[in-house]
Each structure stands twice: as C-alpha cells, then as structure tokens.
N, C-alpha and C positions, 0 to 999 in steps of 0.2 A: 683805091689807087695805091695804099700805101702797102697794100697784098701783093697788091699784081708788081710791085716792086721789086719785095721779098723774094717773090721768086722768080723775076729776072733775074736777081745776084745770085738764086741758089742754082740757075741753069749754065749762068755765066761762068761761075765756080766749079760747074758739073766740067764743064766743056774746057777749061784754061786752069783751072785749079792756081784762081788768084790767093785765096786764103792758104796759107802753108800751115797746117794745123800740128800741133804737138803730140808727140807721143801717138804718133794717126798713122794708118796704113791709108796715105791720103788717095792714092789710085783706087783703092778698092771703096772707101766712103762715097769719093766723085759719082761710081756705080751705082751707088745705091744711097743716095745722099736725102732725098726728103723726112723716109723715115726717123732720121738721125738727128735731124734739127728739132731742136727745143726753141720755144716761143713765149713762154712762159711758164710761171710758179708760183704758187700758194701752199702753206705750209709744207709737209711732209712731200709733196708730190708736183712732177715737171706737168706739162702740157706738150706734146710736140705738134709740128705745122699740118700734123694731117687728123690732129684734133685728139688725139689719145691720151688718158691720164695717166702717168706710169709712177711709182710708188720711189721713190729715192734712197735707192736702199745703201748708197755707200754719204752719204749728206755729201752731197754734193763730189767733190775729193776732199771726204774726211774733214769738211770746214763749216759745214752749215748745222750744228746741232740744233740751233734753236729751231730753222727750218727757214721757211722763203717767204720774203715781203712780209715780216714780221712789222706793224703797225708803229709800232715804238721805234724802230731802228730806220723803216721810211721818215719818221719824224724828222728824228736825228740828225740825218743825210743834210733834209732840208734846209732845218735852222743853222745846220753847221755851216752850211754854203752859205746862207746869210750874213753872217756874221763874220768867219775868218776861213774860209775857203784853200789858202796855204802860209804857213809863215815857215820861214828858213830855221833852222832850228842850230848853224853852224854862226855860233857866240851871241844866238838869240835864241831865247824861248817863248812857249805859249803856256798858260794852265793846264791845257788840256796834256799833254804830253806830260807835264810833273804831275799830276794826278793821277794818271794812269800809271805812270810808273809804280808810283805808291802802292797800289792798288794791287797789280800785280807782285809787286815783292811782299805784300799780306798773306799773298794765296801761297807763296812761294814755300819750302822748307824751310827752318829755322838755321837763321844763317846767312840767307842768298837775299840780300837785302839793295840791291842795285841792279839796274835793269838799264841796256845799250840797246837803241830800237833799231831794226832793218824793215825791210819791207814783203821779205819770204822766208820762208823755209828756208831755200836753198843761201841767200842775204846771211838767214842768219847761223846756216853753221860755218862760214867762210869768216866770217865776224868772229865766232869761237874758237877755232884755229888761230886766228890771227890777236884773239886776246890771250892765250895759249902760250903761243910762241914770246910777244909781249912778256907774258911776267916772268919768264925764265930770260930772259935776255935783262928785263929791269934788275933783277935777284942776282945778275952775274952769273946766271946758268943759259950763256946763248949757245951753249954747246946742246940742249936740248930742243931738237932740230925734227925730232923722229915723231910722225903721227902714227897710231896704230887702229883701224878700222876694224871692220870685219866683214869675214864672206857676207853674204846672200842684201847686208847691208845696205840702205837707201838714203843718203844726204843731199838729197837735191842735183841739180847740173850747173853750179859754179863749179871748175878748176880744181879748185880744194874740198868740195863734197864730192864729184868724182872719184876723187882721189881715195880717198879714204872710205867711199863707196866700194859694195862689193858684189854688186849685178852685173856680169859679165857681157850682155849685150848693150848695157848703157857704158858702158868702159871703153869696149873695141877698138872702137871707130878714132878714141883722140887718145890712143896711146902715148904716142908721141911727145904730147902737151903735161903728161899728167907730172902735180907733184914728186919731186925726189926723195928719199929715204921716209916712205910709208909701206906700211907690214901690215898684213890682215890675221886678226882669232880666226879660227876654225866655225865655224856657223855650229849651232845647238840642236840643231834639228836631225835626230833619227827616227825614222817612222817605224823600223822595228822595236824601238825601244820604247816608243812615246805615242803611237796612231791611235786616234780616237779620245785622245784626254779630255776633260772637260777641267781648265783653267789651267793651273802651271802643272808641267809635268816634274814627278817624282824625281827619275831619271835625268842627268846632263848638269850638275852643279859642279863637276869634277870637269866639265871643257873648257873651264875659267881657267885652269891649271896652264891651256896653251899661252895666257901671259907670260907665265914664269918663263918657259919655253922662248918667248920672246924678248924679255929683259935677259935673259942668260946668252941668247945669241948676239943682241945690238950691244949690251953693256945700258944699265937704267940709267945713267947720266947722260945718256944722247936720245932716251926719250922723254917727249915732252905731256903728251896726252896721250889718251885713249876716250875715242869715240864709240858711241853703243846706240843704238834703240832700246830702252826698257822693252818694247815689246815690236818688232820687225813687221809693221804695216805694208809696206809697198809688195815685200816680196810672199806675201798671205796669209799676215795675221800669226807669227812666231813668236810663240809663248815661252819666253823664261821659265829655264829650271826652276823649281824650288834652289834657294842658296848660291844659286850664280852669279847674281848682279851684287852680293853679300862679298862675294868672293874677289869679286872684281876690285872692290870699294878697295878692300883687306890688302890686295897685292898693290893696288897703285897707294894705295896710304905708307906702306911699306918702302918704295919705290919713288917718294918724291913726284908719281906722277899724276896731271892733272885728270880725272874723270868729267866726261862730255856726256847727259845725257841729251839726245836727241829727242826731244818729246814735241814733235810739231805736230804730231796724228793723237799723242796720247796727253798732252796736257790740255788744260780747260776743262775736267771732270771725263774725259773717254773712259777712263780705267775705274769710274768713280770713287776716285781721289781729286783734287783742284790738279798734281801731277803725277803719272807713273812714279816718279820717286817717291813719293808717302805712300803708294798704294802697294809697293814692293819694299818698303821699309828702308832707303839706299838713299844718301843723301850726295848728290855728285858736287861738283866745284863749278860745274857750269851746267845751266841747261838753254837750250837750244828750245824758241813757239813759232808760232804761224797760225796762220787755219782759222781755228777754232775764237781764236783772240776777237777776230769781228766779224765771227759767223760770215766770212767769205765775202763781206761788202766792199769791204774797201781792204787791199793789200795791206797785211802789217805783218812783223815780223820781230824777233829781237832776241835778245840773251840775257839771260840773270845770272848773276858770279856772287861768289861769297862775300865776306867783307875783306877777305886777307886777299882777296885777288885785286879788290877793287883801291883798297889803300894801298895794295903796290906800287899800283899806277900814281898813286898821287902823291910822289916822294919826291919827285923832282923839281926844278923851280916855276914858282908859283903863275909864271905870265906864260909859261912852256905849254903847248900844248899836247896832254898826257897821252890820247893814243890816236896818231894821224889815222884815221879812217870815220867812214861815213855814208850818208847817202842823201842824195838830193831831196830826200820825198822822208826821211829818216824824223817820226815822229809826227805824222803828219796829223794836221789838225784836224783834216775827215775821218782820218782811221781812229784817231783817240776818243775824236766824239763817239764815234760806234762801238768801239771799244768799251768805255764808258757803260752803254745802254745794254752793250751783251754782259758785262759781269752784275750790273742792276736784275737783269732778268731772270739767269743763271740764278741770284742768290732769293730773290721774290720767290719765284715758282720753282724752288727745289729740284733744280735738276740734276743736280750732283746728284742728290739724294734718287732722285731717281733711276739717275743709271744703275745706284745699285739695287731698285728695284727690278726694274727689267732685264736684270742679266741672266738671273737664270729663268727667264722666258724665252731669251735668245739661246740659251744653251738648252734645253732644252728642245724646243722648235727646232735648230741646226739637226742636234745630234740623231733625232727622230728619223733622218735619213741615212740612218747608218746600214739599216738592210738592204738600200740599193747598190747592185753592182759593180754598177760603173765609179761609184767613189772608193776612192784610193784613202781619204782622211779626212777627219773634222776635226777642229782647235776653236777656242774661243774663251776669252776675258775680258771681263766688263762688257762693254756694249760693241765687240767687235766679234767678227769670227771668219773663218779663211774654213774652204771647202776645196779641197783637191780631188780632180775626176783622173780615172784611168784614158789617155790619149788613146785616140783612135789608133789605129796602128797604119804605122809610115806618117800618120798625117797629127805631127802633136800640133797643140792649139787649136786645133779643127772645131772640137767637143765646144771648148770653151768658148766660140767666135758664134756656134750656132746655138747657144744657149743666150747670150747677149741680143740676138737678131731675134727670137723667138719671145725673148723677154719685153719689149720693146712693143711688140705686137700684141702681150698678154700682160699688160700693166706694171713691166718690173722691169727699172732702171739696173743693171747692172753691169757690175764691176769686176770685169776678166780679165786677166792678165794669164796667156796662152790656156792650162787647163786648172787653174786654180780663180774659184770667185770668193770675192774678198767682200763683207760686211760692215757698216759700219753708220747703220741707221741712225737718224736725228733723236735728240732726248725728246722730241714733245712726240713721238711715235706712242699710241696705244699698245697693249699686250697683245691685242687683236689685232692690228696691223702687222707685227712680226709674225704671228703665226699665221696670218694669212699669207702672209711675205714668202714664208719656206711650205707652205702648201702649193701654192702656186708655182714654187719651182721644183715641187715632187713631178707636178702635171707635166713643166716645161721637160724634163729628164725623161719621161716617160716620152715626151711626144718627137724627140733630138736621139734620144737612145744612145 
C-alpha cells in the first residue's frame, strides 16, 4: 500500500508538478520523473524507486562524507529526540550546542576560537557579512560598508550571498534586490594557462593583485570584507593558485580588511586538512561551514571569527545584546547531537587522514581521461575534482544532461552543472570504488559521445 502511494504522488507531481523542486529544470524531471527519485541509502550508494544502486559520487551535495544511515548517527537522531528534541537557544542554552562549539573551534586554525551557529551554508555566510559589517561599525569604521566577492563565485541564495556571489545565472533574475556597494575579483581560472593541472596550479597567484585594483578604485576605508572560496566547488571544482589566497591574506592585512573564507564544501577534512585554510596555509578572520558538520542529517550551519572580532563585539554594556541576529533553529539540539557523532567518527576511523590518502587515487583515476576528446579539462584537490566536456555544438549543457541520465541508468549518481561534472565522493569510499567510479564514466562518454 505504502508503494502504491509513492507513486500516486510521483504521477500526481508528473501531472501538476505540486513539489516545486530546486535548482530543477522541473518540466523536464515531471517527463521523466521515476528514474530520478531516490528511495533510499546505505553507505557510499542511493537506491532509486526503480530498484537501481548508483554509487554517490558528489556525497550527497558535498555533505555526506561519512556516507548514508551511518549506524552511530541513526543512534544519535534517536536518543537526541528522546531527551531534548528542541531548546531556544535566544538567552537559553543546551550542552549540546557549547560543546560543539568547543569542539569545532579545536579543529579551527589557531586563533578562531568562537563559533556563531546558522542552520546553512547559505545562513551562514549572510551571518559573516553581517558580523563583518558589525565590527567595523562597533570599531568606529561604519564607513566600511563595501563587500568584495568574486566572479564564477557560490555563497548560497540569501540576498547577501547573492550578492557577493558570482554565477551569473543564479544572479539574473533578482537583480533588482541585490546588495548595494559590492565589487567582484576577477575569477583564477585560465585553461590556457592552467588545463589539465593535478592540484594547485603554478600559474594565477598575480589575479590576487585585482584587490589592489579594487581598494585603489573604492578607497580601503569603505571596504569592509572580502569573501573567497579556498577552493570554488559549485562552479567545478577551481583550484587556487599556488600564492593567491597568500596574497589575498597579505592585501587585506594591509588594508584593514576582513577576509571570509567560505569553506561549507571544503571544511570538515574535504581538502584533508579539518579546513581549506590549514590546507592552503591562510588563516582568514572568518570562516563560513555547513554540509559536512552533520553529514547532511539534520541542517546546521555557522561561523568562526577570531578572538579580536569576537571581543569587539563584547565592549558594550553588559545586559546589551552584542549582535541582533539569529535563527529559530540556531544551535539546535538534533543538529549538535549529530554533530557531535560526525566529529567522534571523523577522528575514530581516520578520515581526515584518509582523504589524504585517496586523493591521488582520485587524481589519478580523473586525469586517466585526459586522452578523450570531448574533454576540454580536468582539476582536482583533495578529494574533489571538476571535469569539463567540450558542449555539443548550438546545444551547450546537452553533453552534460545526457551524461547524468545515462549515469543514473549505469550506477553513477552524478553531478552536472551544464557541461562540467563535478566530484566530491564520501571519505568511507574504497580506492576501488573511485576507480571504478571514472571507469564507468570512460563507458558513459564513450556511449553519450
């Protein structure tokens, strides 16, 4: 009964498309909607409703490393609901939330010792803007107003990660709406100069210099941050210069201004470091998680600031409250318990340690398709990697839409964005998994052409 359910709502949805799904080309799923639905998961690999096991090759979006219905983290869920299911966390606390915090600022660089919980990615770089803006305003510098993004750049879809977002098709549409006085870097990526690297490329430490370029046009007293990606996940897998994010530290150190690293794909061990900032040597003034923090169970999200940002905030008087902002669900007690079980697990079974052993199996395994054709470029660091095909011609995104639909059908979840597929396998993956992983989509390439 409870089948024949299923897909009444997946015919109901074919026909009236009651579900409004994200980031979906939803007329075209409605068409071909069974294949698409997932049913369930057990470690590294989905199940969909028409019975097929497909291999997870992006962890979920970038958030499930440990993998699916992890035994310890179903635990977790359980007991947590037993016992404190939600507590407000607005002039009340629980253990679970000051523990975690703890806990996370251990992993943190030396220095970032305070931790402000959101519930996303997107939560919490609107929360880093807005502590941002905060301590120049506390400091007598509200004249520091100006945020500085960058091209090809992904901060979520609040207002303020638009904003300073630099994907032009997620931008379009709410022009209108967007933040005032924010300016974009120049993106790092040339593929004449850099195609086919394996980890950071040599080339491109000198497009940090577009800072300067932009503190000499706004004047540095009316900027306030600079927002980055260590490493540019959404838009497939962009690898920092050697010396760029060096450079960046170097200008805004110079410049009074705050650095944002954004690491909601790359913190939690992705880069195999605990964040892209220890793993690129660059210690920013803010970093921006998500994802990874509770392997995808329950939403959590937040920011770690220095100490000099964080005792700014608490100069004022004592019954005052230091920075209005928040979120209903901000610290929640499911998410911390899970939380909790994912950095136990993480430090148990060595995954950090792991990522750095499987990276160059995934670099490796990627780059092995470098004598095919139709690929325009392979990148890849730590346990991620971005694969760009040559577009059909007249028909871009074509390549990459029927490589997705072919994968799906030959046991590989994957993750295309128009003609670039982007990696980002679970730490409990085998060597053998990955290399089956890009064997399997030599086949796919071969049989899509």
């Amino acid at each position: 009964m409870a089948q024949d359910s299923e897909k009444a709502d997946l015919l109901r949805n074919e026909r009236e498309g009651v579900y409004w799904q994200p980031f979906t080309a939803n007329r075209l799923l409605r068409a071909n909607m069974e294949p698409r639905t997932l049913v369930s998961a057990k470690g590294a690999y989905y199940t969909t409703s028409e019975g097929n096991k497909v291999f997870d090759t992006l962890s979920g979006l970038w958030c499930t490393p440990l993998g699916h219905a992890h035994p310890r983290i179903v635990e977790a869920v359980r007991k947590q609901a037993e016992t404190l299911d939600f507590a407000p966390c607005f002039q009340l606390t629980h253990p679970g939330a000051i523990s975690l915090a703890e806990r996370i600022a251990d992993l943190a660089p030396q220095g970032m010792n305070h931790v402000f919980f959101a519930n996303s990615g997107s939560e919490a770089v609107d929360t880093a803007l807005k502590v941002a803006l905060g301590y120049h305003r506390i400091k007598g510098a509200g004249n520091r107003f100006r945020m500085i993004g960058r091209e090809r750049g992904y901060h979520g879809v609040g207002f303020g990660g638009m904003s300073v977002g630099g994907i032009v098709s997620n931008r379009k549409m709410f022009a209108a709406g967007m933040m005032s006085g924010v300016d974009h870097l120049r993106h790092t990526y040339e593929p004449k100069h850099m195609a086919f690297t394996r980890g950071q490329p040599a080339w491109g430490a000198h497009r940090a210099e577009d800072l300067v370029r932009l503190v000499t046009l706004h004047d540095a007293s009316t900027i306030a941050a600079v927002i980055v990606e260590p490493v540019q996940g959404s838009t497939g897998v962009i690898v920092p210069p050697v010396g760029y994010l060096q450079r960046l530290r170097e200008i805004c150190t110079a410049n009074g201004i705050l650095l944002i690293f954004d690491e909601v794909i790359t913190g939690f061990g992705r880069m195999g470091e605990n964040f892209g900032a220890q793993r690129f040597g660059v210690t920013p003034d803010i970093i921006t998680f998500a994802k990874a923090v509770t392997n995808g169970i329950v939403p959590m999200g937040g920011v770690i600031v220095t100490d000099e940002i964080y005792n700014t905030f608490m100069t004022g008087p004592e019954n005052a409250i230091e920075f209005c902002h928040g979120y209903t669900y901000s610290g929640h007690p499911m998410a911390a318990a899970v939380g909790h079980v994912v950095l136990d697990v993480m430090r148990e079974e060595g995954l950090v340690a792991r990522v750095r052993e499987l990276e160059p199996v995934l670099e490796d395994a990627v780059h092995s398709l470098k004598d095919l054709d139709v690929i325009a470029d392979i990148r890849n660091i730590g346990l991620t990697a971005g694969i760009d095909f040559k577009p059909v011609e007249g028909k871009p995104g074509a390549r990459g839409l029927a490589l997705f639909e072919a994968g799906l059908r030959n046991g590989l979840l994957l993750r295309c964005t128009g003609d670039t597929v982007s990696f980002g396998p679970p730490f409990i993956s085998t060597a053998q998994e990955l290399r089956d992983m890009v064997s399997t989509l030599r086949k796919l390439i071969t049989q899509v052409g």
